[in-house]
N, C-alpha and C positions, 0 to 999 in steps of 0.2 A: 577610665575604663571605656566610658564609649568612642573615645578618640582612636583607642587601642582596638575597639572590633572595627571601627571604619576603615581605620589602615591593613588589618587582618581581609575585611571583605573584598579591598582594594586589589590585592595583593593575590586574591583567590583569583577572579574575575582576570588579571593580567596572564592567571597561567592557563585560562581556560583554551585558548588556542591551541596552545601545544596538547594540552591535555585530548582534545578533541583528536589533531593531529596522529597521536600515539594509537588511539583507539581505531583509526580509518584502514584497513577496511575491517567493518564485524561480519561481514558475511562475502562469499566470492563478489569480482565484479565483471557482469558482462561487457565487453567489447563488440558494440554493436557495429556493421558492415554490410555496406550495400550491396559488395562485390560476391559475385559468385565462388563458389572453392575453386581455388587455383591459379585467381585473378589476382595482381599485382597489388591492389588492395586488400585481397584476402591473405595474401603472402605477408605484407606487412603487418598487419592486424594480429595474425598469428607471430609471429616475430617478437612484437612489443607486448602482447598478450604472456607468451617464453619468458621475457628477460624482466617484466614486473613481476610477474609471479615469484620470480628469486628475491624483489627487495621489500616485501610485504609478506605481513602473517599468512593472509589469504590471497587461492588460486584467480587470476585476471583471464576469462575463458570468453572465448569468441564466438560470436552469433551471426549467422549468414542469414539477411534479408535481402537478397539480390529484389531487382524488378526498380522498372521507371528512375533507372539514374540516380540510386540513392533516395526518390521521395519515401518509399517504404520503411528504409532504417529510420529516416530521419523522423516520419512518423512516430516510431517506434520511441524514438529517445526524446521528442518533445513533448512525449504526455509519460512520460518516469519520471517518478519522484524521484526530485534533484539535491538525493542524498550523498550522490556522486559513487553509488553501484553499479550504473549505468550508464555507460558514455558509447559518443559514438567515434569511429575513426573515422575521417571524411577527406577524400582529396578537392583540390579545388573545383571541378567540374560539377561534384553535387551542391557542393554552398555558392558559389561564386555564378555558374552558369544556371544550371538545371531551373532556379527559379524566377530565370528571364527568360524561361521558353515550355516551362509547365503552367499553363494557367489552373490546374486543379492543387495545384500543391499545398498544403493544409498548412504550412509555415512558412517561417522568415528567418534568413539564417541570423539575423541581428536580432530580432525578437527573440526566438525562442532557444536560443540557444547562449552557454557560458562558455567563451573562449576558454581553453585549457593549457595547450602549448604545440608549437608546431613544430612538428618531428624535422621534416628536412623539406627541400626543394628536389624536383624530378623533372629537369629539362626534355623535352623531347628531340627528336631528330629526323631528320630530312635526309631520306637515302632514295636511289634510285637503282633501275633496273641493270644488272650484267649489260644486258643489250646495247642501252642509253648512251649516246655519245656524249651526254653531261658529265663532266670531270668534276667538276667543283660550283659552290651555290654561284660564284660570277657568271659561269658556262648558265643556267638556269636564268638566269636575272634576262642574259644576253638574248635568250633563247624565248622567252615570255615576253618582251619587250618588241623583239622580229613580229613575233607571231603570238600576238595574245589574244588569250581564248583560247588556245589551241594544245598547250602544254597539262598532260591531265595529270589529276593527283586523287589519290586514295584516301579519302578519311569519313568516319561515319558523322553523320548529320548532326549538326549540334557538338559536337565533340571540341575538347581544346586542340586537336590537330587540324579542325578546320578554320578556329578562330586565327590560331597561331598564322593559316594558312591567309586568311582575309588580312592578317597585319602585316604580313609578307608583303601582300600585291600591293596593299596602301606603300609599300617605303619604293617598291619596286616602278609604280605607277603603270603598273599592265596586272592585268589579270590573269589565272588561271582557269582552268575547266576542271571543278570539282564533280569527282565520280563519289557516290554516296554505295557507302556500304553498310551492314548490320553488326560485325563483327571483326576483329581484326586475323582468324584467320582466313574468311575471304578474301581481306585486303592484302593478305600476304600472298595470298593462291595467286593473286591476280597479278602484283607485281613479278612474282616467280614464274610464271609462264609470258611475262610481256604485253599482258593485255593494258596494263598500265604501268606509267611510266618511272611516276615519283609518287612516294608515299612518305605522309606526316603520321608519326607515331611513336610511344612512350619507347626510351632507347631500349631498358629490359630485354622484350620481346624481338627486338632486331637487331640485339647485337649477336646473336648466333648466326643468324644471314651474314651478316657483317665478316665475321669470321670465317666464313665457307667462303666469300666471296661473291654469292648467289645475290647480293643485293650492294653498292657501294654507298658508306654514308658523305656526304657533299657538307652539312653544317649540323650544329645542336642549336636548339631554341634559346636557352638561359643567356643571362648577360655576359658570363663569359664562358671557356672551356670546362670539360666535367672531367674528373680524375679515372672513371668508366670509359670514356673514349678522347685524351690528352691530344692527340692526333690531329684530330677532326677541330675545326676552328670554330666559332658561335657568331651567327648571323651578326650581332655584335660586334662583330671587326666590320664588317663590310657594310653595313646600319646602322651607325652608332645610338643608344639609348634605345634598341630592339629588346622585348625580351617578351619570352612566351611562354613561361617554367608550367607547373602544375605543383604542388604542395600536399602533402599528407599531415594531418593534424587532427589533435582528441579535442570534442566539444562534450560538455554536459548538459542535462536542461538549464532553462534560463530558470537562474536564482541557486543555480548549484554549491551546497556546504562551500565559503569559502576554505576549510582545516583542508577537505577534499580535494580543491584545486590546488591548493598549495602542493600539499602532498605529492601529488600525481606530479605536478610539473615539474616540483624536485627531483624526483625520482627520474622524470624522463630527460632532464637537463644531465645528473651524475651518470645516465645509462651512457645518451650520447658521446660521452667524453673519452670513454673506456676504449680505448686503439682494438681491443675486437670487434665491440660494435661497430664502431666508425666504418672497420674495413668490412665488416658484413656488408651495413648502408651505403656503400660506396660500388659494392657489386649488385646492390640490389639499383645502381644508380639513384640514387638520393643522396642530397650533400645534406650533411647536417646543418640544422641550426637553432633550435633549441630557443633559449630567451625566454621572457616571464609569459602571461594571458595580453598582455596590450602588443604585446609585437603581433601576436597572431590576430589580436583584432585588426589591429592599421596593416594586417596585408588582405585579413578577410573584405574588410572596407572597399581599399585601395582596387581588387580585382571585380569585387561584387559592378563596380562603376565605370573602370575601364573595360571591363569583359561583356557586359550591358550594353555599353556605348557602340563594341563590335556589332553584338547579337541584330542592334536597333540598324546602325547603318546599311550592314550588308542584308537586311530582311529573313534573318534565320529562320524560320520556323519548322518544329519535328511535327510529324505526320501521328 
């Protein structure tokens, strides 16, 4: 008899995961977000927020904490109980950069936070002015190399279009003249009237230029081309082992329900696969790529050190 409730207990306890799993979520879960309504992380957050809420009992609803590059959300979701009702969606700039150039920031993306799954990749891209007699990133290389220092570019301070911009100059071995903006429709104002020349920024937002013609794109950041602009060739060919992406991905508090991470990440592994999504994320330029909580950690890692490594040599610091 007692062999018999050992094996019973045994047997109980092997199904408590799933059983946990079943029950996740008992109550909505927020989608917390640094980004403002409207903003490319906010678009996405709403998106993934959409297509969970179809594969779970309970609604996945979205929370707008704009301010300070994300330290605010992240606030936010590093002191929730990490029952995994509360997660945040994070691109790389707030994990990876924000906390080599905030010295007030109240966390650590390795401490306090539980890898989830990482939605996709989001190269960015290097376009320049109608005006510009720059054809292509060679014409740019040639051009910065004549005359360095002298070729200007648009990107806000601290931003991954200026890091991307400081990895350029290292393969290029000349420099640029970074013009610092607040916002990217400045930076757009500015490129569209000629006051500057070339501008670093997420594709999204500038493939409409692109398509009027008001702006030409020259390369994409990522390691190779994106199926958003197949055309355009990725610094990559002409740098070989360049790459500048940016990433969207869900963390929980550190110690988050593992039933919950599980969960979630299945869920957003079966979303990505579905050829509507795909081609949604694909116009919203992000490539999928999905994988368990350790891929996302060894890229959180992997960038937190390389992107550091920029911030430190080129002397970044935001005002």
């Amino acid at each position: 008899m007692l062999k018999f409730r050992l094996a019973l207990a045994l047997a109980l306890l092997a199904l408590l995961p799933a059983a946990l799993a079943q029950t996740f979520p008992t109550r909505p879960v927020q989608i917390v977000t640094g980004a403002p309504a409207g903003g490319p992380s906010d678009l996405m957050a709403r998106y993934l927020a959409q297509q969970l809420s179809l594969r779970f009992p309970r609604q996945f609803v979205v929370e707008n904490r704009p301010g300070a590059n994300g330290a605010i959300a992240g606030d936010v979701v590093a002191k929730a109980e990490p029952s995994g009702h509360v997660l945040m969606l994070a691109a790389a700039s707030v994990m990876a950069v924000n906390p080599h150039l905030n010295p007030q920031l109240q966390w650590h993306p390795m401490k306090h936070f539980t890898p989830i799954v990482q939605i996709g990749t989001t190269p960015l891209a290097i376009g320049v002015s109608k005006a510009s007699s720059i054809q292509s990133l060679a014409d740019l290389v040639a051009a910065a190399r004549k005359n360095p220092g002298k070729i200007n570019f648009a990107a806000q301070t601290g931003s991954m279009p200026q890091l991307a911009a400081k990895m350029l100059e290292a393969e290029m071995g000349a420099e640029l003249m970074h013009v610092p903006f607040r916002g990217g429709g400045q930076m757009h104002a500015a490129i569209l009237s000629n006051d500057v020349e070339v501008i670093i920024d997420g594709i999204t937002p500038l493939i409409p230029h692109f398509k009027s013609g008001a702006m030409r794109p020259i390369a994409v950041t990522g390691a190779t081309r994106v199926e958003a602009l197949p055309q355009v060739p990725s610094v990559a060919e002409t740098f070989r082992g360049y790459e500048s992406d940016s990433w969207f991905a869900l963390f929980g508090p550190a110690g988050t329900d593992p039933a919950a991470v599980k969960a979630v990440n299945e869920a957003v592994n079966a979303m990505i696969k579905q050829p509507e999504v795909r081609a949604r994320l694909v116009e919203m330029a992000v490539e999928p790529v999905g994988g368990g909580p350790e891929v996302l950690q060894k890229r959180l890692q992997g960038d937190y050190e390389k992107l550091g490594a920029v911030i430190r040599r080129a002397g970044i610091k935001v005002e």
